[in-house]
C-alpha positions as CSV (number, residue, x, y, z in Angstrom):
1,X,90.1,74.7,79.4
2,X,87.8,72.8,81.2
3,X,84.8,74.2,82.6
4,X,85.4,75.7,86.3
5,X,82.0,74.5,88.7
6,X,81.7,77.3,91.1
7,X,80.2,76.4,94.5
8,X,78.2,79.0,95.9
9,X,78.3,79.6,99.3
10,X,77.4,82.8,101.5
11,X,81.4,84.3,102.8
12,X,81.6,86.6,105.5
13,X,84.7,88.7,106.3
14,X,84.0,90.7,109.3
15,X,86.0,93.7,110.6
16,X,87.1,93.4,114.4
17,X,87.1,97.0,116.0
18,X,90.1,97.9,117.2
19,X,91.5,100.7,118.9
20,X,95.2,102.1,118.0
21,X,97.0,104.2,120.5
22,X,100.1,105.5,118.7
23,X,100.0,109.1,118.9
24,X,99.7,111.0,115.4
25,X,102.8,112.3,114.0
26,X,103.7,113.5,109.8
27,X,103.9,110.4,107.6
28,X,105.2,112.0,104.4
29,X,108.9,110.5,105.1
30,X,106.6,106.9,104.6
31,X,105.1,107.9,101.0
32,X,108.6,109.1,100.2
33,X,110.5,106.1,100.7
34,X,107.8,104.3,99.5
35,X,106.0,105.9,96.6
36,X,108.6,109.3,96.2
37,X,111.9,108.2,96.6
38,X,112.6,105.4,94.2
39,X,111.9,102.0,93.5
40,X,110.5,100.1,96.9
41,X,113.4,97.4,97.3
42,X,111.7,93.9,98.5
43,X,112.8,90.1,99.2
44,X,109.8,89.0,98.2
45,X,110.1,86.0,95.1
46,X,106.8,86.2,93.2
47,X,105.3,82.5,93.2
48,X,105.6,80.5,90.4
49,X,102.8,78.3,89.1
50,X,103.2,74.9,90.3
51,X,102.6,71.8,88.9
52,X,99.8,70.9,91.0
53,X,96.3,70.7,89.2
54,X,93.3,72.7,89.8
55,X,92.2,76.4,89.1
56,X,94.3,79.1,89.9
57,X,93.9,82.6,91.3
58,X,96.2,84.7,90.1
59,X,97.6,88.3,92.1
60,X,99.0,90.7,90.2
61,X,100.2,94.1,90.8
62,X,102.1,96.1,93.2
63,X,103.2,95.8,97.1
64,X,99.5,96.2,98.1
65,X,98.3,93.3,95.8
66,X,101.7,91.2,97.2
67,X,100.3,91.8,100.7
68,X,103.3,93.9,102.0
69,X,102.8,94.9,105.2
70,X,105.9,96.0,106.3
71,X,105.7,97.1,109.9
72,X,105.3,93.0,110.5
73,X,109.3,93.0,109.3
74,X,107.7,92.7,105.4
75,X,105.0,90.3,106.2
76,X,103.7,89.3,102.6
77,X,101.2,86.4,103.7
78,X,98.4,88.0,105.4
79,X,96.5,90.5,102.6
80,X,94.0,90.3,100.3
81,X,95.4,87.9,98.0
82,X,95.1,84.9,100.6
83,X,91.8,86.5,102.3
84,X,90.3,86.3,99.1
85,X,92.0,83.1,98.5
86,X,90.5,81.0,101.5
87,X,86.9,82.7,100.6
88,X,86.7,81.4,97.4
89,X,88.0,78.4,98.4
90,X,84.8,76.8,99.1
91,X,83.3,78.3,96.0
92,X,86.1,76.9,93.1
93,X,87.1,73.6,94.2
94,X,91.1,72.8,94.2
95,X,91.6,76.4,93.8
96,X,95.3,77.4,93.9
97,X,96.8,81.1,94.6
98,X,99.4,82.1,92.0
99,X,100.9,85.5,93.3
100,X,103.1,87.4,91.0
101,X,102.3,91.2,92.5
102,X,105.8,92.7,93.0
103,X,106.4,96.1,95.4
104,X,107.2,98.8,94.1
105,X,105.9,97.7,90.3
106,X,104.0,100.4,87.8
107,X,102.0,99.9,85.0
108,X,105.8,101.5,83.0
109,X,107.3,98.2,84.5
110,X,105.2,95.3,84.7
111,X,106.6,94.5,81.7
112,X,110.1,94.7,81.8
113,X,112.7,92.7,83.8
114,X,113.1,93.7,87.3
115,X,115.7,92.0,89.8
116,X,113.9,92.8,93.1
117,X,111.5,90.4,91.9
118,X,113.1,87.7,89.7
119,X,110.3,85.7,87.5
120,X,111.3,82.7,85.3
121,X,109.9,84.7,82.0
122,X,111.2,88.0,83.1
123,X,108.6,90.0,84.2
124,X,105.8,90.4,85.8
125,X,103.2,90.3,82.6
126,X,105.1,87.5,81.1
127,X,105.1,85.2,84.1
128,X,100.8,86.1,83.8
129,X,101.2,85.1,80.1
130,X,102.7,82.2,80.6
131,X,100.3,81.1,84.0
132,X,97.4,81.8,81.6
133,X,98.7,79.8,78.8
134,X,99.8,76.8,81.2
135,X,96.9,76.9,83.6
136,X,93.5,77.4,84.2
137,X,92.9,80.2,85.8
138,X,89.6,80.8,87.6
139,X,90.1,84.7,87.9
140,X,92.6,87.4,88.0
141,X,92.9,90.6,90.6
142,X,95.2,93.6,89.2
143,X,95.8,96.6,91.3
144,X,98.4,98.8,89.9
145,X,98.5,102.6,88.7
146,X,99.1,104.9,91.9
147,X,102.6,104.3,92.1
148,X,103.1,105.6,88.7
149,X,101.2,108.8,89.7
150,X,102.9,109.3,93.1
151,X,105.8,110.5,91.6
152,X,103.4,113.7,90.9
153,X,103.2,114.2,94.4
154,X,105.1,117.1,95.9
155,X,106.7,116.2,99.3
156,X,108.2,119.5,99.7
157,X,105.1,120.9,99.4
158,X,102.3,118.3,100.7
159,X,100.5,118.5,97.7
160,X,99.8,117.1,94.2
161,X,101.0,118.5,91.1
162,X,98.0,118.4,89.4
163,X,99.5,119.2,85.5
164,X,101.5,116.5,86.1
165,X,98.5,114.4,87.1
166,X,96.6,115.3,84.2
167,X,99.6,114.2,81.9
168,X,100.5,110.8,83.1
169,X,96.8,109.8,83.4
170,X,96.2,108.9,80.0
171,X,99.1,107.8,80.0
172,X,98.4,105.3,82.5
173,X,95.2,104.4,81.4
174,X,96.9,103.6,77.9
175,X,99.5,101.4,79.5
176,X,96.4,99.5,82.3
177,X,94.6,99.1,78.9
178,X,97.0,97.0,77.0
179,X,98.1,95.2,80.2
180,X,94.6,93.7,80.3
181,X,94.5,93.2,76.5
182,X,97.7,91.4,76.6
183,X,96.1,89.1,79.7
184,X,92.8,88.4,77.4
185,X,94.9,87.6,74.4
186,X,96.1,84.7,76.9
187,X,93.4,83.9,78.8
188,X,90.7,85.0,76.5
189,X,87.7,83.9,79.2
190,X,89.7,84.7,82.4
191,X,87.8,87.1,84.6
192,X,89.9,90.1,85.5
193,X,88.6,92.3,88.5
194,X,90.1,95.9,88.8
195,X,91.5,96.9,92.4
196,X,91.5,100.5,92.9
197,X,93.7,101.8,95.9
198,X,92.9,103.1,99.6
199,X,94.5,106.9,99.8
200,X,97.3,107.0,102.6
201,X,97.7,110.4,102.4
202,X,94.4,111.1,104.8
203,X,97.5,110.5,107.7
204,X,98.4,114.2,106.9
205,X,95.6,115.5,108.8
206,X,96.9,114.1,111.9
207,X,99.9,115.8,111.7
208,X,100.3,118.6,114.0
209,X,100.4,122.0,111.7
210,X,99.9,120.4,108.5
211,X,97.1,122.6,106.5
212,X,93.8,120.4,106.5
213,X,92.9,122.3,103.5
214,X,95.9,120.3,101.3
215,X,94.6,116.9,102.9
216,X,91.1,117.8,101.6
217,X,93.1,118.8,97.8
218,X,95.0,115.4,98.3
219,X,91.8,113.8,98.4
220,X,90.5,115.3,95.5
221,X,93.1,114.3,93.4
222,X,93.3,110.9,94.4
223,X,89.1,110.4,94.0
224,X,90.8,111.9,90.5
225,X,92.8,109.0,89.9
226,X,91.1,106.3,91.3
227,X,88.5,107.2,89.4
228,X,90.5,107.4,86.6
229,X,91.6,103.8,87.0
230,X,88.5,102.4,87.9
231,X,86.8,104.3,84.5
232,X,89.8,102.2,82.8
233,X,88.7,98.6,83.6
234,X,85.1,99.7,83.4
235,X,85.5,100.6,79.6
236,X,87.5,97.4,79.1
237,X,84.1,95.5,80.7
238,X,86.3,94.8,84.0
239,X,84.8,94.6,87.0
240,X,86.2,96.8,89.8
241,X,86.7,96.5,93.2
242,X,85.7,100.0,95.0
243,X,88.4,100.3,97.9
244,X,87.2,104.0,98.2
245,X,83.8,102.9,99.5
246,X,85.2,100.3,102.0
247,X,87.6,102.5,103.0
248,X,84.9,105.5,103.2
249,X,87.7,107.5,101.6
250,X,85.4,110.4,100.7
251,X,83.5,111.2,103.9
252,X,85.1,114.0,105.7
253,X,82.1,114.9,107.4
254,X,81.3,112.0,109.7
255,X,83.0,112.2,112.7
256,X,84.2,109.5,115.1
257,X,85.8,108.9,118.1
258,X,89.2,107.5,118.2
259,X,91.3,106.9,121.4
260,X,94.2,108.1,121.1
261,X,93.6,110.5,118.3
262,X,90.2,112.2,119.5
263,X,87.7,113.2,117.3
264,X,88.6,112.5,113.6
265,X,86.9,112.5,110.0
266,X,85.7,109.4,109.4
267,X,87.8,108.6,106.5
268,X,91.4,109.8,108.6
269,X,89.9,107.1,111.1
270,X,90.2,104.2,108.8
271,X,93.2,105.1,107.9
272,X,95.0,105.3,111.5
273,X,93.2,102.1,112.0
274,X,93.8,100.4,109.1
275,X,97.3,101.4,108.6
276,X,100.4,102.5,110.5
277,X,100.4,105.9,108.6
278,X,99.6,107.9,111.9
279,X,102.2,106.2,113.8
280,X,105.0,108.2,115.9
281,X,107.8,106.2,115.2
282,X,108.1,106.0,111.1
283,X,104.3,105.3,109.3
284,X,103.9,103.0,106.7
285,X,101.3,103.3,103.8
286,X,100.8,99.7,103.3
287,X,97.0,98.5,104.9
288,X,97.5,96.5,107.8
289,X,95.5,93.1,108.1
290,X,92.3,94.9,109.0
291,X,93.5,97.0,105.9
292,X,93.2,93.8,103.7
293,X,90.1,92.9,105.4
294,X,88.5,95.8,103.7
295,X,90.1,95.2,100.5
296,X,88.7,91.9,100.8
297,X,84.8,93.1,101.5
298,X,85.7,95.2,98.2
299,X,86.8,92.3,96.3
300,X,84.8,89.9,97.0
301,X,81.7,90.7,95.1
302,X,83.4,91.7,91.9
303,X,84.8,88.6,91.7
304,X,81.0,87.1,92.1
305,X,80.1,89.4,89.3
306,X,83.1,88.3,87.2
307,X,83.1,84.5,87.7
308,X,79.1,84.1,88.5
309,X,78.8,80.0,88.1
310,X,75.8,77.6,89.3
């Protein structure tokens, strides 16, 4: 592999403030279609690596990592992947996007064949494999884990099982762990930054008569498991992307304004902003493009930390 010269430059994503005026309504019919319910069911082909020269970025992951966003009628070509993408662009020279994420996948699955998202070596992890093996790869983004530990979320209830969160953790974190060893046995010095994932459920508090008590035990659990997954790729010398902190995810205390919503915690704001969770008509967990814009600020300077350069 040759050696990779790495352009610094100063990149900028900025947020544009917007206001949404969709009035707040229950999203937990979303989460269950999406998370709850069964498989997420998606046209999306994962991109193959083409033939064309140059260092690749390389997605992998679940519908978040494939950019899903679909209240734009499955829009898959506006999320982190090709923010980060045109950012680094100036940084790697003839840097290429290889984006293999696939909706709906878990860390049980990213390694077994899966028709709603067809890949010339069968899955997900063998398509990486073989892009690692074929290419050069500049650096890899893996996001992946929460929908295995959705299914521990009790819709009936509007809460999380928390025994079953304790026992498919480790679980999980076994399963992330040899999905990164199996990527360095390919790709040996590939940089592989950790995603960690923005919490949907915040909605809930929006929700006319839902408890705010079982939001604030939501977010508990999931600082639980994001934490969980983020102490995963930090023991396997990963550097992660901390969506929590761009998203504000813990801060129930600072209040804001938001039209159409009035005064909300500041964490519940980003969410209604950055997502369709708090619309009326049918919320979707999936960020929006402001969504990914955060991601990206997340991003962005672990993959400085994981590819460096001069």
């Amino acid at each position: 592999m040759r050696e990779i010269h790495r352009r610094r430059t100063a990149v900028a994503v900025s947020i544009v403030c917007v206001v949404m005026v969709a009035l707040p309504a229950a999203a937990a019919g979303a989460l269950d279609r999406t998370f709850g319910g069964g498989r997420a069911v998606s046209t999306h082909v994962p991109a193959a690596a083409d033939a064309a020269s140059g260092p690749v970025y390389m997605v992998l992951g679940d519908s978040v990592a494939a950019s899903f966003q679909s209240f734009e009628g499955g829009d898959t070509h506006s999320g982190y992947a090709e923010q980060v993408f045109q950012a680094e662009q100036g940084n790697i020279p003839d840097l290429r996007l290889v984006k293999l994420a696939c909706p709906g996948e878990r860390t049980s699955t990213i390694d077994k064949a899966e028709k709603r998202c067809p890949y010339a070596e069968g899955s997900q992890l063998a398509q990486a494999v073989a892009t690692l093996e074929d290419r050069e790869v500049a650096f890899v983004t893996l996001q992946i884990g929460a929908n295995d530990l959705f299914s521990c979320f009790r819709f009936d209830q509007g809460v999380f099982d928390e025994a079953c969160v304790d026992a498919k953790l480790p679980k999980v974190s076994a399963r992330l762990t040899s999905i990164v060893e199996t990527l360095r046995a390919a790709g040996p010095d590939v940089p592989i930054i950790g995603v960690t994932n923005h919490d949907p459920l915040l909605a809930l508090w929006t929700a006319p008569g839902f408890p705010q008590e079982l939001v604030e035990a939501d977010a508990a659990m999931w600082d639980v498991i994001n934490d969980a997954i983020a102490q995963t790729f930090a023991a396997l010398g990963a550097p992660v992307a901390d969506v929590e902190a761009a998203f504000s995810d813990g801060d129930l205390d600072t209040i804001v304004h938001v039209r159409g919503f009035g005064d909300l915690p500041l964490n519940v704001a980003r969410i209604c902003q950055w997502t369709i969770m708090c619309a009326t008509q049918g919320g979707d967990p999936h960020p929006n493009t402001l969504g990914y814009v955060a991601y990206t600020r997340a991003i962005l300077p672990a993959v400085d930390a994981a590819v460096g350069g001069s």
